[in-house]
FIDREN-702964 format. One record per residue (C-alpha): x, y, z; residue in three letters. Coordinates in steps of 0.5 Angstrom, whole numbers, plus 500, padded with zeros to 3 digits. Each point is the difference from the previous one (the first is absolute). Last residue first. Example, Ala and Ser with C-alpha at 12.3 -4.5 7.8 and 13.67 -1.06 7.14 Angstrom:
2
527498514SER 498493502ALA 
This chain:
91
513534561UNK 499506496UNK 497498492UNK 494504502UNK 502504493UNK 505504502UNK 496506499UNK 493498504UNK 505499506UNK 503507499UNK 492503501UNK 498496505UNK 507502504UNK 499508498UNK 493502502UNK 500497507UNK 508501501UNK 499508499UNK 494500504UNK 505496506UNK 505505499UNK 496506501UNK 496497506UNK 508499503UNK 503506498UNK 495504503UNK 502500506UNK 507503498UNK 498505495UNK 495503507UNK 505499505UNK 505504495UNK 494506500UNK 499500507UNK 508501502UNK 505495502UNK 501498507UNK 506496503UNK 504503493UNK 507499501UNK 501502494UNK 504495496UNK 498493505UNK 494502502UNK 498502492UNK 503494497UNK 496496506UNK 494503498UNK 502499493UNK 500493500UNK 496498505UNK 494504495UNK 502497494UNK 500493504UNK 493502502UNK 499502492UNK 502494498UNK 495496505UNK 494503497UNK 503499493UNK 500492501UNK 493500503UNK 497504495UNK 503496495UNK 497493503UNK 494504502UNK 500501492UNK 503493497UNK 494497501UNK 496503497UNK 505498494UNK 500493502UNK 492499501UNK 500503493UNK 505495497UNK 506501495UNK 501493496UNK 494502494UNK 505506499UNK 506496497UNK 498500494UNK 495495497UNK 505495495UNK 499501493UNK 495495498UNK 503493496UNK 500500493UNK 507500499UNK 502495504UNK 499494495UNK 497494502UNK 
């Protein structure tokens, strides 16, 4: 039989799952929570360290505390995004 005949293979989007897609939201969420909390460590103790600053001002409060919140939007916007891109092949 010869293989000229045969349909072309489906593309690879029939392996991406929905389920796996949504999925990927909280897990995204989660992921860019925690960075922005090591974000946050990190530049709390640059600070301390270079400035001395026990306690900063209202504004740097303000950017520090929102950190967390913004990467964890971020990490559910672009996580399920990423893993639509790579094709769902992420094992």
């Amino acid at each position: 039989m010869s293989t000229e005949n045969l349909p072309p293979q489906a593309p690879s989007t029939s392996k991406r799952r929905p389920a796996m897609i949504i999925a990927m939201i909280p897990l995204g969420a989660v992921l860019g929570l925690l960075g922005g909390l090591l974000i946050e460590i990190i530049v709390g103790l640059v600070a301390r360290s270079m400035f001395s600053a026990e306690h900063p001002g209202t504004q740097a409060w303000q950017l520090l505390g929102s950190l967390p919140g913004l990467g964890a939007l971020i990490g559910a916007i672009v996580a399920p995004i990423l893993y639509g891109r790579s094709g769902g092949s992420a094992r």
